[in-house]
C-alpha positions in Angstrom: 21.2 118.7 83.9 21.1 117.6 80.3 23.5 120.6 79.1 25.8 120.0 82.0 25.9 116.2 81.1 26.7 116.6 77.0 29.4 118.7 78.6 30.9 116.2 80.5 30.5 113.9 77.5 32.3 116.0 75.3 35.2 116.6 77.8 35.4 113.1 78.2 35.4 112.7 74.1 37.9 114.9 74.0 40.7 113.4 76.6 39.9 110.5 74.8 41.1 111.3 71.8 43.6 113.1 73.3 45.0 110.2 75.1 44.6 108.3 72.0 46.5 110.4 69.7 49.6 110.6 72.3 49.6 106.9 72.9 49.8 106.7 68.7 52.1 108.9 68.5 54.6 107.4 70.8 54.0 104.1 69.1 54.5 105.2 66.0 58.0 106.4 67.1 58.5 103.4 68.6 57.9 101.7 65.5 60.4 103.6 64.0 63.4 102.9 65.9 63.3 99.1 66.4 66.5 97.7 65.7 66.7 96.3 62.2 67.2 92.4 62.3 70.4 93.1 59.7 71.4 95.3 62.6 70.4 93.2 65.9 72.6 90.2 63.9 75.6 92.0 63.9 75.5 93.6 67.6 74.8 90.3 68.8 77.3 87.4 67.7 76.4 84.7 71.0 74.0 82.2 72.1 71.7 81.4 69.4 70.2 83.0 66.1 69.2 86.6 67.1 66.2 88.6 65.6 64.2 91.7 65.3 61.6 90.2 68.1 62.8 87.1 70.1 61.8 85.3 73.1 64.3 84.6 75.7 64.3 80.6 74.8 65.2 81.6 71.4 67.8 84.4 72.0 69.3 82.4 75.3 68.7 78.2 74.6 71.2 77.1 76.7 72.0 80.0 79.3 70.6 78.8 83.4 68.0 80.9 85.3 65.2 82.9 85.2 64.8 85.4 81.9 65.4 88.7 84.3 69.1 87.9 84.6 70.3 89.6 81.3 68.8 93.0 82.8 70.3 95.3 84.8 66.9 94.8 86.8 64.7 92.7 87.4 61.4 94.7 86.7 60.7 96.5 83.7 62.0 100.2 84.4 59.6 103.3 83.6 60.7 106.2 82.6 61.8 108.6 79.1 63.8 107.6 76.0 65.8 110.3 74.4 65.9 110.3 70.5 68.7 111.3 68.3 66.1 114.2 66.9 65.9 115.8 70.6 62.5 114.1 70.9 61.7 112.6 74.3 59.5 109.6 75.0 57.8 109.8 78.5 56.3 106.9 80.8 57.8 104.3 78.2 58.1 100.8 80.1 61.1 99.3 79.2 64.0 96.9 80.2 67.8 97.4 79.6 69.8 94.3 79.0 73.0 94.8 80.2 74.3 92.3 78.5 73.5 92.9 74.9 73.4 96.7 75.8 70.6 97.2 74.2 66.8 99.0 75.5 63.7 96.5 75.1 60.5 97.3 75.1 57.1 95.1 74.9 55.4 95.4 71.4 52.2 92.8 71.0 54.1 90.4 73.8 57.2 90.4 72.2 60.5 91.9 72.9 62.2 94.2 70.9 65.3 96.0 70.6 65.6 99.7 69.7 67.8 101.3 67.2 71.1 102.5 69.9 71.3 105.1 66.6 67.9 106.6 67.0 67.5 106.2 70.8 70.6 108.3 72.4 69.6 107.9 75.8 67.1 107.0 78.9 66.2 108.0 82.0 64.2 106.4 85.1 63.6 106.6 88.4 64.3 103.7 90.8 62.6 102.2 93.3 64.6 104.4 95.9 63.6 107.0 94.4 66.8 108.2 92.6 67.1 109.1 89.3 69.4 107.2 86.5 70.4 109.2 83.8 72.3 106.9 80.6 73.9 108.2 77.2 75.4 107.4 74.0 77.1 109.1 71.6 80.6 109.2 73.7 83.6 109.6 70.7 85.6 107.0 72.4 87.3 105.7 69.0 90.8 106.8 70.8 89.7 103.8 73.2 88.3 101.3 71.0 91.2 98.8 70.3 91.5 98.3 73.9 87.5 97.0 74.4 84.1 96.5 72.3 82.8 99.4 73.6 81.7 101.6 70.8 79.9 105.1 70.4 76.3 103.2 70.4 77.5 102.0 73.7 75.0 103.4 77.0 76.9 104.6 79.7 75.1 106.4 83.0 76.0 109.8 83.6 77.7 109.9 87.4 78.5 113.7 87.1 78.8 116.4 84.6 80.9 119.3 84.9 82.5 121.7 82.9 86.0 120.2 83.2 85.2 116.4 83.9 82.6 113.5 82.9 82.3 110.3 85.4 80.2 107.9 83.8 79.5 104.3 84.4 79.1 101.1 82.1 76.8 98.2 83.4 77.0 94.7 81.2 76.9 91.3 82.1 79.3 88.2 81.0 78.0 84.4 79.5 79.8 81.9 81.7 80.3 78.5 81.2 78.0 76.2 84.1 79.6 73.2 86.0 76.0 72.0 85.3 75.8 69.7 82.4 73.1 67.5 80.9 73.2 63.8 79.5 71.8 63.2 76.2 70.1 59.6 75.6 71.4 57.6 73.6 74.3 60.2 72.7 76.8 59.7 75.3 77.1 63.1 75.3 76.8 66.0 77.7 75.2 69.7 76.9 76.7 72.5 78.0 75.1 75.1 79.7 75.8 79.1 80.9 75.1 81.5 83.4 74.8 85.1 83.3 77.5 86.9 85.7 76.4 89.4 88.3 76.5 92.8 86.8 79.5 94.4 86.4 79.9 98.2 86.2 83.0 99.9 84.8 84.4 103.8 85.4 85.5 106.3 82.9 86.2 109.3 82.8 86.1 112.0 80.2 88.5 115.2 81.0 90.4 117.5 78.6 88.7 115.8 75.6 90.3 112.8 76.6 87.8 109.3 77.4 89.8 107.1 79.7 89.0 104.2 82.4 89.7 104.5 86.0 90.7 101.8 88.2 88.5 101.9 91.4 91.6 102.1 94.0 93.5 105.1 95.5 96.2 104.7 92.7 93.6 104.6 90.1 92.0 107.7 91.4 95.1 109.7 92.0 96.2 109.1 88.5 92.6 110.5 87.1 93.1 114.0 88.8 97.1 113.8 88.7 97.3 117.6 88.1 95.7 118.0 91.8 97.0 114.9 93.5 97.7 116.9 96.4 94.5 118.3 97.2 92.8 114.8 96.5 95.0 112.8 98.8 93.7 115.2 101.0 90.0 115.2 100.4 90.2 111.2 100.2 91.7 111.0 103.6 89.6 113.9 105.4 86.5 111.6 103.8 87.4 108.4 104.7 87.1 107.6 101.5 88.3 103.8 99.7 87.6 104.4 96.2 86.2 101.3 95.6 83.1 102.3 93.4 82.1 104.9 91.1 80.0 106.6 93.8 83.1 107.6 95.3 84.6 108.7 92.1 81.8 111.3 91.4 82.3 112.6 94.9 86.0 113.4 94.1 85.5 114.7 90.6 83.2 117.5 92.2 85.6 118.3 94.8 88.4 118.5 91.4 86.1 121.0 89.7 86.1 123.6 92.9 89.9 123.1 92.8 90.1 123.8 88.6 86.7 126.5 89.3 88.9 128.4 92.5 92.1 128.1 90.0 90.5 129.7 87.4 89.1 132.2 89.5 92.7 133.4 90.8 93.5 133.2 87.3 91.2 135.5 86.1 91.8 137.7 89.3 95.5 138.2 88.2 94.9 139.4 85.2 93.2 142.5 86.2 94.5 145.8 86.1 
């Protein structure tokens, strides 16, 4: 019984330290890709002074509601963190501000923003159990002048093929409130904000090229021009209204059997 007992004891010893060491680990990786404040300044030009670790009073002083709305949701979001090495991160807790587009995590009850540079992408599982899959890294110079998006810029992978990318942008806009409040004494009225409700944006990236798509027919049809026909088709057959990006990664699989079957007869036409 005593032999069987020191056993136990030094199992549990070592899980212990084998728990500890992980949980180090990822913290010390963590550590390295906080956002630098020089860094955090310049992303973020609105509401307030920004910093390396803020709380929402200080980041938001004059923005309506409860500190969630930022977020894409509500709850903090568990899942992986990809880093620019090929690392991964597993069961990291997290939140992903939609508005800032940045990842936070909770270091010693603060919030802090990792390094877009150093983390190249997440993953989680929702409460509906399907999986979310976002990425950086996109060379969307070509694109730039027309919006702020930028190659640090997370975007959630819709569908991946080998002749088209769908992939969605999530962010939130600062409004200006009909609510304001008197200062005594002052004659004067603050201003306050509201956070929008999230809005999500499609692009597409086919032939090299990284465009937007307009979620309507005409928008659609212009995406997958070279095969119009067929996806007039498929839309109608479908009953589809291409009103959201859901709809859009339906019809760029159905374009990749067309281009897949084309090569095929290609290839097919070229034997002796």
């Amino acid at each position: 019984m005593y032999v069987m007992n020191e056993r136990v004891l030094y199992i549990g010893l070592m899980l212990f330290l084998f728990f500890s060491f992980s949980a180090y680990a990822q913290q010390e990786a963590l550590d390295k890709i906080l956002l630098s404040e020089e860094h955090t300044a310049a992303r973020i030009p609105a509401l307030g002074a920004p910093n390396q670790v803020y709380e929402f009073a200080m980041e938001y002083p004059q923005v309506e509601g409860q500190p969630y709305l930022p977020y894409l949701d509500k709850d903090q979001l568990q899942g992986s963190l990809l880093l620019a090495d090929g690392s991964t991160l597993t069961d990291i807790r997290f939140k992903y501000n939609i508005y800032e587009d940045a990842i936070e995590v909770n270091l010693k009850g603060k919030r802090v923003n990792l390094d877009p540079a150093e983390v190249v992408g997440f993953s989680f599982i929702d409460e509906e159990g399907e999986a979310h899959v976002f990425r950086n890294g996109y060379q969307i110079d070509a694109f730039s002048t027309q919006t702020d998006l930028t190659h640090l810029s997370y975007f959630e992978v819709l569908y991946e093929g080998p002749y088209v990318v769908v992939l969605r942008h999530w962010s939130r806009e600062v409004k200006k409130s009909e609510n304001t409040t008197k200062v005594p004494g002052m004659g004067q009225a603050a201003v306050w904000y509201y956070f929008s409700d999230p809005k999500e944006e499609a692009f597409l990236i086919k032939e090299g090229y990284f465009f937007p798509v307009k979620l309507n027919k005409a928008g659609f049809y212009r995406a997958f021009s070279d095969a119009e026909k067929q996806i007039r088709t498929y839309v109608k057959k479908n009953w589809l209204r291409c009103r959201t990006t859901e709809e859009l990664a339906k019809v760029a699989a159905y374009y990749e059997r067309i281009l897949t079957r084309r090569a095929e007869r290609a290839k097919e036409r070229q034997l002796p």
